[in-house]
ZAKE-857913 format. One record per residue (C-alpha): chain; residue number from 1; z, x, y. Coordinates in Angstrom, 2 decimals. Layout:
BEGIN
[A, NUM, [Z, X, Y]]
...
//
This chain:
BEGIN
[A, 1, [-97.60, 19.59, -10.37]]
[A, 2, [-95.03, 22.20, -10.97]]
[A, 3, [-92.19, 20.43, -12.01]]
[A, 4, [-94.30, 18.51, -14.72]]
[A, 5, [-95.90, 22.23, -15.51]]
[A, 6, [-92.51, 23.24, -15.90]]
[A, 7, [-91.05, 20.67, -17.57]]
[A, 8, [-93.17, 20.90, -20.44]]
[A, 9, [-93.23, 24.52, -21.26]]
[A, 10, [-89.58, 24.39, -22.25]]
[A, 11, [-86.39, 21.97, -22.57]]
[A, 12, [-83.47, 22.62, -19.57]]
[A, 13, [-79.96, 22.97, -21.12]]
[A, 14, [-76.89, 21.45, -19.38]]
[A, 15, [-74.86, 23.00, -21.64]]
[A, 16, [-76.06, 26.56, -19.99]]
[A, 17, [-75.60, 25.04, -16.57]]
[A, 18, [-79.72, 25.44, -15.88]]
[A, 19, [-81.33, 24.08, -12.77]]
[A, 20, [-84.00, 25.80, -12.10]]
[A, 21, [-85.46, 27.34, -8.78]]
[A, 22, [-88.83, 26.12, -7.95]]
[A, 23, [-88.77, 26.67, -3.96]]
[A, 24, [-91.36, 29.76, -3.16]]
[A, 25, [-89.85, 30.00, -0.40]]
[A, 26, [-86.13, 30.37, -1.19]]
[A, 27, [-87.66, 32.76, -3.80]]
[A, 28, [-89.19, 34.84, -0.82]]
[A, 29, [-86.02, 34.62, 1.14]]
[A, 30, [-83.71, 35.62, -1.70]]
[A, 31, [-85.86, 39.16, -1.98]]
[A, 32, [-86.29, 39.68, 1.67]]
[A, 33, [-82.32, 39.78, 1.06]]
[A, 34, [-82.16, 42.04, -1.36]]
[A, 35, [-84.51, 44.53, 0.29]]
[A, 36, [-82.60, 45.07, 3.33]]
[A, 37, [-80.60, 47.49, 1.25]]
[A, 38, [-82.64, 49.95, -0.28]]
[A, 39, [-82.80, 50.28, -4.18]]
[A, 40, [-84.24, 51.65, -7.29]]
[A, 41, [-82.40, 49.96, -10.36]]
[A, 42, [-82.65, 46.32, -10.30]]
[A, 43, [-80.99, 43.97, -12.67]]
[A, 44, [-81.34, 39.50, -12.72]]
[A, 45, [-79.09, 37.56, -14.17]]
[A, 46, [-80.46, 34.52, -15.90]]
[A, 47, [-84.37, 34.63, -14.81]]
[A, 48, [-84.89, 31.04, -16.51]]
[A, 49, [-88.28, 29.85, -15.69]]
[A, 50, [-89.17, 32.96, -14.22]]
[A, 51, [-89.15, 31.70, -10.21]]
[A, 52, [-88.03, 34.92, -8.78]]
[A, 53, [-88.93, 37.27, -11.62]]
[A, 54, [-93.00, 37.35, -10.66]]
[A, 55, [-91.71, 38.80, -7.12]]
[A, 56, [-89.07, 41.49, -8.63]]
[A, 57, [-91.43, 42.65, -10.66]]
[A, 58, [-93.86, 43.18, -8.12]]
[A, 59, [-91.37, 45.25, -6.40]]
[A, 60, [-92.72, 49.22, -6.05]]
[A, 61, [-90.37, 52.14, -7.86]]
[A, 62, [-88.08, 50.00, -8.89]]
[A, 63, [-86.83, 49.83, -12.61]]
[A, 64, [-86.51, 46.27, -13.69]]
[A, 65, [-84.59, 44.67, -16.24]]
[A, 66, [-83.47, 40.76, -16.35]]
[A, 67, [-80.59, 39.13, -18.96]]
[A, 68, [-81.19, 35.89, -20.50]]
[A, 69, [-79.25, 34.63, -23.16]]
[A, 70, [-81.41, 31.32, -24.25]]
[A, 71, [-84.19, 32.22, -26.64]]
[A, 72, [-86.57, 29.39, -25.74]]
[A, 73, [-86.56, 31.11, -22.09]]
[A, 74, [-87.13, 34.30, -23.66]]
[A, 75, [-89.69, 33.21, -25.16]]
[A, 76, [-91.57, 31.69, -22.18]]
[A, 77, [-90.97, 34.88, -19.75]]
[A, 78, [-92.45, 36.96, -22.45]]
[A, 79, [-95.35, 34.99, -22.95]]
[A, 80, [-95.69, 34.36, -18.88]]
[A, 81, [-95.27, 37.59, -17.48]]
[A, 82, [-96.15, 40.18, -20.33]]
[A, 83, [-94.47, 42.98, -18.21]]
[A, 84, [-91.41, 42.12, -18.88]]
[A, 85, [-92.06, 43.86, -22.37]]
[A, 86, [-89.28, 45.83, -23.20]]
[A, 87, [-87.46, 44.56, -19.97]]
[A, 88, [-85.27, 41.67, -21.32]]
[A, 89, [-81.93, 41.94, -22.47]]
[A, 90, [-81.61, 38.97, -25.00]]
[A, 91, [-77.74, 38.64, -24.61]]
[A, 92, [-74.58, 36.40, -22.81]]
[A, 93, [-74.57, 38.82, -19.16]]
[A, 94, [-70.70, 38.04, -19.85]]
[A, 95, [-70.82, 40.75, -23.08]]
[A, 96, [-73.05, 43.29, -21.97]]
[A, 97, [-72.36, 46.84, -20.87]]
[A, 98, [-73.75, 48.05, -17.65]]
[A, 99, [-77.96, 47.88, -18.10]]
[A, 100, [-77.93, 51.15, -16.29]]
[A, 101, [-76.58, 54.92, -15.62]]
[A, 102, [-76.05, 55.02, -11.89]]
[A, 103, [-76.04, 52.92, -9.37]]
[A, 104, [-77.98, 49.38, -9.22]]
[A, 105, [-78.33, 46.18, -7.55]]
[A, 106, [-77.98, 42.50, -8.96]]
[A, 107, [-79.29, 39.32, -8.26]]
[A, 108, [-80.25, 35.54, -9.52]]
[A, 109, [-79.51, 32.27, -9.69]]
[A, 110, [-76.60, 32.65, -11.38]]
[A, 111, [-74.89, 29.09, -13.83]]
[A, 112, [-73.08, 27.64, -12.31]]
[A, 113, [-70.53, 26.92, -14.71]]
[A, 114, [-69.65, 30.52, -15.82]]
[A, 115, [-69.85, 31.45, -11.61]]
[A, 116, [-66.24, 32.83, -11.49]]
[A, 117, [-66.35, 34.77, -14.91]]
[A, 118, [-69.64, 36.27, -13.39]]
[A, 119, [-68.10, 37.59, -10.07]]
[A, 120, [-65.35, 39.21, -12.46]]
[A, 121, [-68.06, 40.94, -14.16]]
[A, 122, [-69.46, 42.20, -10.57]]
[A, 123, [-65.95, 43.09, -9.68]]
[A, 124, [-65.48, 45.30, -12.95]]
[A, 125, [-68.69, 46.80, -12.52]]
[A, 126, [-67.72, 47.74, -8.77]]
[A, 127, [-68.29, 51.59, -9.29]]
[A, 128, [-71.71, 51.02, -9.64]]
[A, 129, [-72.76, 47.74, -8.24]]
[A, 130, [-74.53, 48.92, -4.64]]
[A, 131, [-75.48, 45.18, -3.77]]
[A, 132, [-75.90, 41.66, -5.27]]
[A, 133, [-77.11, 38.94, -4.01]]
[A, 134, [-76.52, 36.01, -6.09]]
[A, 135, [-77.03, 31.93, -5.78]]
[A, 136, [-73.94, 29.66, -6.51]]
[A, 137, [-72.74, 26.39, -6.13]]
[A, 138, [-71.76, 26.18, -2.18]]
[A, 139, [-68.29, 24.99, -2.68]]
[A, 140, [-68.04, 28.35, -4.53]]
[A, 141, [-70.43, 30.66, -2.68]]
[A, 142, [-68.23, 29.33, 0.61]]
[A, 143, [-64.76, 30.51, -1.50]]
[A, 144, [-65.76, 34.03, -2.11]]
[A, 145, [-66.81, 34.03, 1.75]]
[A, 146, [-63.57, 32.39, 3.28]]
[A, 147, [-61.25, 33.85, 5.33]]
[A, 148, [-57.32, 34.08, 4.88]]
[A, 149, [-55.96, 30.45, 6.50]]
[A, 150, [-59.23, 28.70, 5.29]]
[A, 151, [-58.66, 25.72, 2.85]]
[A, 152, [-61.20, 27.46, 0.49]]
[A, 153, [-59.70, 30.76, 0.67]]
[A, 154, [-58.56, 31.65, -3.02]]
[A, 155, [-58.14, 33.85, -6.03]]
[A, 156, [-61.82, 34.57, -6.07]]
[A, 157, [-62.02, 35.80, -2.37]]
[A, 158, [-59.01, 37.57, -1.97]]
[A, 159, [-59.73, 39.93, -5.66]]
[A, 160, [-63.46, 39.53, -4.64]]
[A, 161, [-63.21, 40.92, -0.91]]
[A, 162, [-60.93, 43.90, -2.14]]
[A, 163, [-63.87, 45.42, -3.21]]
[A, 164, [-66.47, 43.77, -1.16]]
[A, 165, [-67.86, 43.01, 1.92]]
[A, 166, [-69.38, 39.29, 1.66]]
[A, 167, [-71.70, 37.61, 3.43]]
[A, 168, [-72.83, 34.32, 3.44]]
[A, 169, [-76.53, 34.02, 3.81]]
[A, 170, [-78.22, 30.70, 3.48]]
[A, 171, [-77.62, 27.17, 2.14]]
[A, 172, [-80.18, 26.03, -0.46]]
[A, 173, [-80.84, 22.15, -1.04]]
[A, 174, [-80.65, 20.49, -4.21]]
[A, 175, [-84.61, 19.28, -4.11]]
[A, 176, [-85.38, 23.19, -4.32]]
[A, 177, [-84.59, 22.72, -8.18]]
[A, 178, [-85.40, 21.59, -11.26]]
[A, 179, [-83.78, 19.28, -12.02]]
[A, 180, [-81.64, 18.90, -8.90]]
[A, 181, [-78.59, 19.39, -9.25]]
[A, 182, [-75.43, 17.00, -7.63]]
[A, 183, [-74.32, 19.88, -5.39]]
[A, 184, [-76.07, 22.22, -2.89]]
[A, 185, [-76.15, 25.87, -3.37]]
[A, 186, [-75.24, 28.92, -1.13]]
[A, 187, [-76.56, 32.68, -1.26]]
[A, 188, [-74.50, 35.43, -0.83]]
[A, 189, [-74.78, 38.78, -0.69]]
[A, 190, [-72.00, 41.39, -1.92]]
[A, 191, [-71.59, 45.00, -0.24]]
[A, 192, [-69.15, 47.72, -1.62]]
[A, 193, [-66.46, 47.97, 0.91]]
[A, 194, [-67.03, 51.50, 1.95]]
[A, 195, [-63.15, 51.58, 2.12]]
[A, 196, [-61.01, 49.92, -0.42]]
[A, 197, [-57.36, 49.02, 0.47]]
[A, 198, [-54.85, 50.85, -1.10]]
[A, 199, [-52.90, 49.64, -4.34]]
[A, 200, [-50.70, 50.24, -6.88]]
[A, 201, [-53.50, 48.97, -9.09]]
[A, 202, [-55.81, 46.81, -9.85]]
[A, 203, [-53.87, 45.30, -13.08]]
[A, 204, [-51.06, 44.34, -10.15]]
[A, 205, [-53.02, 43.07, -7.53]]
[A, 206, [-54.85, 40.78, -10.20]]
[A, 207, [-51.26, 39.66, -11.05]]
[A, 208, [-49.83, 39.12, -7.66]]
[A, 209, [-53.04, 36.94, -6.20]]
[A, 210, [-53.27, 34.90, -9.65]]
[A, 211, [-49.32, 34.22, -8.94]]
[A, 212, [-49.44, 33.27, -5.55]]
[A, 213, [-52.64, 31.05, -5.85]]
[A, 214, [-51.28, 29.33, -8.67]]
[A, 215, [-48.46, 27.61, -6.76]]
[A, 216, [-50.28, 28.03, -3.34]]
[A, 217, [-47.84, 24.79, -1.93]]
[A, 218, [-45.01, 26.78, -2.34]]
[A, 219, [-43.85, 29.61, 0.09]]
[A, 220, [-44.46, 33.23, -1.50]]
[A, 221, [-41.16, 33.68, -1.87]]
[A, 222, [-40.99, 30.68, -4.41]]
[A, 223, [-44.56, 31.17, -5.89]]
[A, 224, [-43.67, 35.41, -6.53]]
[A, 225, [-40.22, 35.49, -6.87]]
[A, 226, [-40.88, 36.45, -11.02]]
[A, 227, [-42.60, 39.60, -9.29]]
[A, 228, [-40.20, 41.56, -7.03]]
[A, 229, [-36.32, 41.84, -6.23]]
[A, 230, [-34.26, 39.69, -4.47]]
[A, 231, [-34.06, 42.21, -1.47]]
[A, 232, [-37.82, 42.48, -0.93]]
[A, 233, [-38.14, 38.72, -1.28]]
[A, 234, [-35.98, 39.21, 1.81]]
[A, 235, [-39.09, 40.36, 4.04]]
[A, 236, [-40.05, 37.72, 6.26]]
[A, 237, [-43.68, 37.85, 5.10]]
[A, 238, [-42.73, 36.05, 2.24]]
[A, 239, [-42.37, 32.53, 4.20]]
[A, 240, [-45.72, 32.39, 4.37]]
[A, 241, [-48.00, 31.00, 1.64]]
[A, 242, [-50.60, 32.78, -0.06]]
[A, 243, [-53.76, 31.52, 1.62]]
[A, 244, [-52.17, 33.22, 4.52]]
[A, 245, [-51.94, 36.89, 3.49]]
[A, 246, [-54.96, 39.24, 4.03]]
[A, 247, [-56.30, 40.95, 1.49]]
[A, 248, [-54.90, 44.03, 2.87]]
[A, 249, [-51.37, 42.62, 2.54]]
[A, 250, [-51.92, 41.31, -0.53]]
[A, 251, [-52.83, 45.36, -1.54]]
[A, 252, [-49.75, 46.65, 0.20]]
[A, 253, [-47.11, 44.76, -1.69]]
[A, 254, [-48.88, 45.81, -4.69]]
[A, 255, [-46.26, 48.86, -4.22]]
[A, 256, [-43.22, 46.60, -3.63]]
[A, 257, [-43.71, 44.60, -7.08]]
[A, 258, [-41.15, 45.33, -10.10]]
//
């Protein structure tokens, strides 16, 4: 019944990379997540069809606000759940500013098409971000996870676990949407490392991991040689490749680049 229910109030866009949640109980276990960390600003990122929404706002002392960028959505939520009057930011999450002074905590079911452009955004928002716990695509929500010498490890982890501590909590099937997607999905949950790594900056160690990942077949040396002088190249570190380096490494020579 809900599915058809669903269907009808509104049309799903591939182009906006929407599969809905309809699972009550992923919806349950996604909020028992988020409450394990206390919190009193509270902002969802693409509510849709409104699956998790009716529990966050439920949620005691907590100041609410969800981003959704497709008016027909809008629309619905409004007309669904009138307390979200005044709560909806009608933009892209991509081009807002932060939906709060102070600290707060994110979550949703995020597209997963724009997934990497949306941890970015988590990343620049680091100062204030106190928690998020966000659904992805598994093949991605297993990247930001990985360890260094893991197949999946990447760009995304390595800039990703500078600033946070990542956990991987749950798998999520593909019947627990509408319509299912061709891929499972994975929830994580991102903690403020409550000690970053030093750098030279963050400008650099963007640089540095975007190099190395981008010829991550070749030795460092080979992939980074653009980045330092021939005498640090020297360092034996530099015969490994880059899904070998920590992210603390990958911080250190921050200092050693040109």
């Amino acid at each position: 019944m809900y599915s058809a229910t669903f269907a009808a109030m509104f049309t799903l866009k591939k182009s906006l990379g929407q599969h809905f949640l309809k699972d009550e109980n992923i919806c349950r276990k996604i909020v028992a997540s988020l409450q394990q960390h206390s919190f009193t600003q509270l902002l969802e990122v693409g509510p849709g069809g409104g699956a998790l929404t009716k529990y966050l706002l439920a949620l005691k002392e907590v100041d609410f606000k969800a981003v959704e960028l497709d008016d027909e959505k809008v629309d619905y939520l409004l007309t669904t759940y009138p307390a979200l009057k005044g709560r909806i930011i009608h933009q892209n999450f991509l081009d807002i500013p932060k939906p709060f002074a102070g600290k707060f905590t994110l979550v949703g079911n995020f597209p997963y098409n724009i997934s990497s452009q949306i941890l970015f955004k988590v990343i620049e928002w680091k100062d204030d971000v106190e928690c998020m716990v966000g659904m992805f695509q598994k093949e991605m929500a297993q990247r930001v996870a990985a360890p260094e010498g893991s197949k999946t490890y990447g760009v995304t982890s390595v800039l990703t676990q500078a600033f946070f501590d990542v956990e991987y909590l749950f798998d999520v099937n593909e019947k627990c949407f509408q319509p299912p997607p061709k891929v499972k999905s994975g929830v994580i949950r991102l903690l403020p490392k409550k000690q970053i790594t030093s750098m030279k900056s963050e400008k650099d160690l963007f640089l540095l991991v975007k190099t190395a990942f981008n010829q991550r077949r070749k030795t460092l040396r080979n992939a980074v040689k653009s980045l330092f002088d021939a005498t640090i190249l020297e360092d034996e570190l530099f015969n490994k490749r880059a899904e070998q380096l920590t992210t603390g490494q990958f911080a250190a020579l921050t200092f050693k680049m040109k």
